[in-house]
C-alpha positions in Angstrom: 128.8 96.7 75.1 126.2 97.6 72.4 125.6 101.5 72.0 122.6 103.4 73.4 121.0 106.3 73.0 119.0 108.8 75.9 115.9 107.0 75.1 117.3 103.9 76.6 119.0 105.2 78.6 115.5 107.1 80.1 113.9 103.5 80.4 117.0 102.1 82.0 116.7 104.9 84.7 113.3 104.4 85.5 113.4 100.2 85.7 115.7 101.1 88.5 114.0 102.6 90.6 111.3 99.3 90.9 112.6 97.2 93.7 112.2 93.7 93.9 108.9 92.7 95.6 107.6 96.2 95.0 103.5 96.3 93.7 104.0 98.5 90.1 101.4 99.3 88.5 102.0 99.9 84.9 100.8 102.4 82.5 101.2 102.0 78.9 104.2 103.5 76.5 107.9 103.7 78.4 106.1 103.0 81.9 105.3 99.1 80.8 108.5 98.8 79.2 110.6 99.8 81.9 108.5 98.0 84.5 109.1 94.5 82.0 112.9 95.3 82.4 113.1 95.9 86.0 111.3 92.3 85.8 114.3 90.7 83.3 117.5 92.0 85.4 117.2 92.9 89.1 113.7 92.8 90.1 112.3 89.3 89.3 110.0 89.4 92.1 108.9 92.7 91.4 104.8 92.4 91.0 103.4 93.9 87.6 99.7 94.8 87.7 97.6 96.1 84.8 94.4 98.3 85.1 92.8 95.6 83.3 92.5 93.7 85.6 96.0 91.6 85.4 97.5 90.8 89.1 101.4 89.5 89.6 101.6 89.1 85.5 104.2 87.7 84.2 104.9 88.3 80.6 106.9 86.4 78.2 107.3 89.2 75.9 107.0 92.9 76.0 103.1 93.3 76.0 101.5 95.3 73.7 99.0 96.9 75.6 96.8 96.6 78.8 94.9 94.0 77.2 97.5 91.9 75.7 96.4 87.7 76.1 100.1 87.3 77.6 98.9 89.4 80.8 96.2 87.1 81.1 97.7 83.8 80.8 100.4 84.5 83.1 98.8 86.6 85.9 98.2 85.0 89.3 94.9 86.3 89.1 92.3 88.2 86.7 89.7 90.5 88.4 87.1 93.5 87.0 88.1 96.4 86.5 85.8 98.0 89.3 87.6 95.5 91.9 90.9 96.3 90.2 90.7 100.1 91.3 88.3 99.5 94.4 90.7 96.8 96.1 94.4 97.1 94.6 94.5 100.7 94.0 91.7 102.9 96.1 92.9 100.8 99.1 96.3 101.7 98.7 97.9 98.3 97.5 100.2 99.8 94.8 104.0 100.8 95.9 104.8 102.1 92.4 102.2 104.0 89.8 104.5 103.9 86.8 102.7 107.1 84.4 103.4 108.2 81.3 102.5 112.1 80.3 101.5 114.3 76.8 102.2 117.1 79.2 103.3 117.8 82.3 103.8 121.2 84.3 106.8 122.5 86.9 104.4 120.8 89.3 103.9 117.5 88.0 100.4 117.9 86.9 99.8 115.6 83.9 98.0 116.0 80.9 97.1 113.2 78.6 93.0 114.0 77.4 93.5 117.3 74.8 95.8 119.7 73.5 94.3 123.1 73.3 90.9 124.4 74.5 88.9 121.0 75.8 85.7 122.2 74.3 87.4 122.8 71.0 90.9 121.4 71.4 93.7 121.1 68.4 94.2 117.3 69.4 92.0 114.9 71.7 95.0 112.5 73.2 93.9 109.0 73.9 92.0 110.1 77.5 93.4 109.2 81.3 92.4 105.7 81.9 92.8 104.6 84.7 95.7 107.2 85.8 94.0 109.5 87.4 93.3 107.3 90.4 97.2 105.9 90.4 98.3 109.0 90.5 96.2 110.2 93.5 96.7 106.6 95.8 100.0 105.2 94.9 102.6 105.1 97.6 105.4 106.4 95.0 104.3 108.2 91.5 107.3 107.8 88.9 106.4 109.5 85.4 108.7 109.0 82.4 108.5 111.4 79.7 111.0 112.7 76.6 111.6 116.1 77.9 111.2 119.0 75.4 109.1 122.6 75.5 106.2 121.0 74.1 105.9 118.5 76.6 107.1 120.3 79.9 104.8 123.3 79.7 104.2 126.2 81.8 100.9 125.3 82.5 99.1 121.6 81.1 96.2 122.4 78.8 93.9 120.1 81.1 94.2 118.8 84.4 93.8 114.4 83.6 96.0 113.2 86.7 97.2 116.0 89.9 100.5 115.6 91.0 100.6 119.1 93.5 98.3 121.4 91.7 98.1 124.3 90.4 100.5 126.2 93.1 101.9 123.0 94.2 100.4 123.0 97.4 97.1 121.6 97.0 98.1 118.0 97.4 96.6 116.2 100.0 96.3 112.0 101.5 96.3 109.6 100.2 99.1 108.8 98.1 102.6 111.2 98.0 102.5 112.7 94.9 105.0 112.2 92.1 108.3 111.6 93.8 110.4 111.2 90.4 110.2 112.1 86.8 112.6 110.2 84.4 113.4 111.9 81.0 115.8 111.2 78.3 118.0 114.3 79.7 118.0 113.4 83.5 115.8 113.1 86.7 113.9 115.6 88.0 112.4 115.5 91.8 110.0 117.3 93.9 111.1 120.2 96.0 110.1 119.0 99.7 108.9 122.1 100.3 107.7 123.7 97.3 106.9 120.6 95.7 108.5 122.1 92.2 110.6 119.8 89.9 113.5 120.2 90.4 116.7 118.9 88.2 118.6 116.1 90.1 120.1 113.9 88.0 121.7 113.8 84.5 122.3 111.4 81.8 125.9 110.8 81.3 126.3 113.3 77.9 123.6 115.8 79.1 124.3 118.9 80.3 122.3 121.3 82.4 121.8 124.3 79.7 120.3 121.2 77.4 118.1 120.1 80.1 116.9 123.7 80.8 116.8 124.4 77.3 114.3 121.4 76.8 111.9 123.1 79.8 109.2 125.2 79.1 109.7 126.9 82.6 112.4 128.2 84.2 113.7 124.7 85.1 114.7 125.2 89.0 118.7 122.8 89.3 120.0 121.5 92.3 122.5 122.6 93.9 124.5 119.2 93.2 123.9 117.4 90.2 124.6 113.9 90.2 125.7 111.6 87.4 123.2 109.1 86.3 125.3 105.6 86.0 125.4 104.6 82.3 123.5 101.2 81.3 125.2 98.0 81.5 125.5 95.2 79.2 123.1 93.1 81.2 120.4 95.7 80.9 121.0 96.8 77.4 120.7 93.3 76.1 117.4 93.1 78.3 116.4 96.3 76.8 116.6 95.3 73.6 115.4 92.0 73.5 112.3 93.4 75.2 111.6 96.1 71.9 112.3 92.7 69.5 109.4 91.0 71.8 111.8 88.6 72.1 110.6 85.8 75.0 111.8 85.9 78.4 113.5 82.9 78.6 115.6 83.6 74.8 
């Protein structure tokens, strides 16, 4: 079996939990890639939309962003933008909101417009897109983030997407909230009655003091933890040919 490392291992993880048929809409970064895996091993069915306006696409090759020509060409269907969040997400047509984070707090707030004061930050991040809405309508929320201090803060810089506010109790309908986020340590969860992240799951080679050492809060641990199953060949050699941009059907 070819060796791997946590970052695979992270997008691994999170292509799992897509089921086949599911509605995902994908974000950019780790979300798209793990959403085009989940498409090359046990989801084939599984639908990929694209805030751009791509429906049921079906890329050859790891796309390189939202607006990538292979989206186009292989969608079922291209619509506007204003129908694509009116109709597929507003209406509450996506199962899966796949999001990606610059920051994210104990609970699951996500930051992704600046770093620092937002009138005068230290470093304007590329903005929220379209993941504000996702994040608010989707039936399931799944972020996938590297986990360290600097990302998993205390408290995010700005508010781009809520996942339970500021207490964790301001959530309200539609959508759930974030039900998992996937690191390359482990798995963390919502508490169901809390709402805070919670550690789960871990990556086989992780241990809880480095997963609570990569926290920038007191990082709350389940009672049980639960071994993450380690990649198999099948999905590493997915995995891989995906970062090559190698074509589907290589």
């Amino acid at each position: 079996m070819p060796e791997w490392d946590s970052a695979d291992m992270m997008n691994i993880a999170a292509a799992r939990e897509l089921y086949d048929g599911d509605v995902c809409l994908v974000g950019v970064g780790p979300p798209n890639l793990a959403a085009n895996l989940a498409r090359r091993t046990h989801a084939p069915n599984c639908r990929l939309v694209y805030e751009s306006g791509a429906i049921d696409a079906k890329p050859k090759r790891l796309p390189l962003s939202i607006g990538d020509d292979d989206l186009a060409a292989t969608a079922t269907a291209v619509v506007s933008v204003p129908e694509m969040f009116n109709f597929w997400v507003g209406a509450g047509r996506i199962d899966v909101g796949f999001l990606g984070a610059a920051q994210i707090d104990r609970y699951g707030n996500i930051n992704t417009t600046v770093i620092g004061d937002h009138a005068n930050p230290k470093v304007r991040l590329p903005g929220a897109g379209g993941a504000p809405e996702i994040a608010a309508a989707a039936k399931r929320v799944i972020v996938i983030v590297k986990q360290s201090p600097r990302t998993f803060v205390e408290r995010v810089d700005f508010v781009s997407s809520v996942g339970y506010g500021p207490t964790g109790r301001e959530r309200s309908a539609p959508g759930a909230g974030p039900t998992l986020v996937i690191t390359d340590h482990g798995v963390l969860e919502p508490d169901p009655e809390t709402h805070e992240l919670t550690l789960t799951r871990l990556h086989q080679g992780i241990t809880v003091e480095q997963a609570v050492k990569a926290t920038g809060w007191t990082l709350k641990v389940a009672d049980s933890i639960k071994d993450v199953p380690p990649p198999t060949a099948l999905e590493l050699t997915a995995l891989h040919r995906l970062r090559n941009r190698e074509a589907a059907d290589a």
